[in-house]
C-alpha positions in Angstrom: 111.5 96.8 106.6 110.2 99.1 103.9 109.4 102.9 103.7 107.7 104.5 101.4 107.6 108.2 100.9 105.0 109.7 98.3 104.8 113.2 98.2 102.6 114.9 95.3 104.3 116.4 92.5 103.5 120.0 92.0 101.3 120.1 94.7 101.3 123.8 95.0 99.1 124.0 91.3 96.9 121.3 92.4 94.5 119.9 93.8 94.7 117.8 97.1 95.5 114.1 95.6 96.5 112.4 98.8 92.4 111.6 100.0 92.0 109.5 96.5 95.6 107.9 97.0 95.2 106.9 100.5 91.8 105.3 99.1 93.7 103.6 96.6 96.4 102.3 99.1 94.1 101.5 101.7 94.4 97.4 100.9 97.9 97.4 100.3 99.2 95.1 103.3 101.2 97.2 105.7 102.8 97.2 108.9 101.9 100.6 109.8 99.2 101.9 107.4 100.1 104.6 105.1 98.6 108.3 106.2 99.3 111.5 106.0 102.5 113.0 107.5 103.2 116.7 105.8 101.3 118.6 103.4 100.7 116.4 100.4 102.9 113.6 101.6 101.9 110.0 102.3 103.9 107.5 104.4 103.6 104.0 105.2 105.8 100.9 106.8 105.3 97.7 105.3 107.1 94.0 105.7 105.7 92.3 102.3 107.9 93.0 99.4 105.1 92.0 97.0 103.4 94.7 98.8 105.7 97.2 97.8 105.3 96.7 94.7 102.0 96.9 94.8 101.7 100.2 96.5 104.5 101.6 94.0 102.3 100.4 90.9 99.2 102.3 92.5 101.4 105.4 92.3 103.0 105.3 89.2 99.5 104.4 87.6 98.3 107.5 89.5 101.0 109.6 88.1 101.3 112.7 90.2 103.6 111.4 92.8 107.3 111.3 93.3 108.4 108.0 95.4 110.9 107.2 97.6 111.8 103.8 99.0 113.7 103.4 102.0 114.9 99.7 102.9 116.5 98.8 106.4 115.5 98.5 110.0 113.2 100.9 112.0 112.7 101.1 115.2 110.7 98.7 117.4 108.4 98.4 119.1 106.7 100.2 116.2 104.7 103.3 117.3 100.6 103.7 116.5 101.6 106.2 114.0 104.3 106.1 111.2 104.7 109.5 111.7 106.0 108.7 115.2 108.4 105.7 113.2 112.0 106.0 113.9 115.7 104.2 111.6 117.3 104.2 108.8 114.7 103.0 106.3 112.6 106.2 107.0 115.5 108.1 106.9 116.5 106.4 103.6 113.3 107.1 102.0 113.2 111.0 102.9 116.0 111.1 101.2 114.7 108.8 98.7 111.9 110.8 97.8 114.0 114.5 97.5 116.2 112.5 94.5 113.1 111.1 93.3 111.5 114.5 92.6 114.0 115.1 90.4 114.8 112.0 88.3 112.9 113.1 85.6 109.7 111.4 83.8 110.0 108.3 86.5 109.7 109.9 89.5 111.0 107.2 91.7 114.5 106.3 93.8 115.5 104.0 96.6 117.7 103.7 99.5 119.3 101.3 101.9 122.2 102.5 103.9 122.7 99.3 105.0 123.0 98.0 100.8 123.5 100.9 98.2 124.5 98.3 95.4 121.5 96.2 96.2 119.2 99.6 96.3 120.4 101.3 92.9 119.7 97.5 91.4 115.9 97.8 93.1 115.8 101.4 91.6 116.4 100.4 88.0 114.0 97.9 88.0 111.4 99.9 89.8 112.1 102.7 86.8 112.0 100.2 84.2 108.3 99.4 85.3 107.5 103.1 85.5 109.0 103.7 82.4 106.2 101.1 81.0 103.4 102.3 83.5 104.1 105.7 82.4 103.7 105.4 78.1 100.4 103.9 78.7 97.6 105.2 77.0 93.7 105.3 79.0 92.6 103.3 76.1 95.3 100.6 76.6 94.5 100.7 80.6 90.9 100.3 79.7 91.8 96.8 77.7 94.1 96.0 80.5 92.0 96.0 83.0 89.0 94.4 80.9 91.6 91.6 80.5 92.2 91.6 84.0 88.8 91.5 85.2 87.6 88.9 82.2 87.6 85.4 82.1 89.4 85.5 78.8 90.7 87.8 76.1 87.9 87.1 73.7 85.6 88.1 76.9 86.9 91.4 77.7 86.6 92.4 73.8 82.9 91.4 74.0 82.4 93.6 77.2 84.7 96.8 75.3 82.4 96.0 72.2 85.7 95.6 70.4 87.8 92.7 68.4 89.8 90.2 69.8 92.7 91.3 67.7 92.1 94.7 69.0 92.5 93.5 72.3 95.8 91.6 71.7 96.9 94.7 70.0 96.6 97.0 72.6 97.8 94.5 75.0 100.9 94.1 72.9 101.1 98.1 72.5 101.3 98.5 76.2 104.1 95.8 77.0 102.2 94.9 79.9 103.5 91.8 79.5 107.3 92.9 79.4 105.6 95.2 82.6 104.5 92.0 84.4 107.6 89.8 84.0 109.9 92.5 85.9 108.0 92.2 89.3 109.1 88.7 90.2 112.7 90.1 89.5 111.9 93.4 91.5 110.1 91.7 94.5 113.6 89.3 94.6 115.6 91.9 94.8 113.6 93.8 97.6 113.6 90.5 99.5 117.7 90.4 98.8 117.9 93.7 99.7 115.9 94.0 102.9 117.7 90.5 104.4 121.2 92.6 104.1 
């Protein structure tokens, strides 16, 4: 099983982010959902490794969160609450998230008592994408997600009242595609990782 840990950086100067990322999590498939546990901190179990990732992109979009990733077994029959959620994966990703909030620009780490070799491999991966996630510009996230939400290229440039070649040069400014290509590899190795 999978747990994540998101706890908001700097949280003490800030404003109260976890409302507008449980929002943003709230279709992410999960075995137990992702809530509140302490403070600024946000937990959830999930069983999808695609799901993972998705949850971990809505964070490192977001920015203001450190991540941890715990990978191993928990406890069942799982509680109502992950706050009541027992094992090593939640134990992995506590301690996950403390190395997380200090591994620099990419706040993200992962654990697996059960694989250490398999999680550090999941980690670099996972850091590589936020490495990507986190050099985007808004404009380039405004042409990504006109892409994403168009028909074609040529479309989303009409809707941003832009050129096509604009389009493709943002797109190739942001490596999106280089972005993209890593999550087969990372949801392979989460699914390597998690069978160990």
């Amino acid at each position: 099983m999978f747990a994540l840990t998101i706890d908001q950086h700097r949280s003490r100067r800030g404003e109260d982010r976890v409302p507008g990322l449980l929002d943003a999590l709230v279709d992410v498939a999960t075995a137990l959902p992702f809530e509140r546990t302490v403070g600024d901190e946000v937990q959830g179990l999930l069983t999808d490794p695609a799901a993972v990732l998705e949850a971990l992109l809505v964070a490192l979009r977001d920015g203001h969160w450190s991540v941890g990733l715990g990978i191993g077994p928990v406890e069942t029959p799982l509680p109502a609450s992950v706050r009541a959620a027992r094992g090593p994966a939640l134990l992995d990703a506590r301690a996950a998230v403390e190395r997380a909030k200090t591994s620099g620009d990419v706040r993200v780490a992962v654990g697996s008592a059960s694989d250490p070799t398999g999680a550090a491999d999941v980690e670099a991966v996972a850091r590589l994408i936020g490495t990507l996630v986190g050099r985007r510009t808004d404009r380039q996230w405004t042409v990504i997600d006109a892409v994403d939400a168009a028909p074609t290229q040529r479309a989303a440039a009409d809707a941003l009242g832009v050129s096509p070649q604009n389009v493709s040069q943002a797109l190739a400014a942001s490596a999106i595609a280089a972005e993209r290509a890593g999550y087969p590899v990372l949801v392979k190795l989460l699914e390597r990782v998690e069978a160990t």
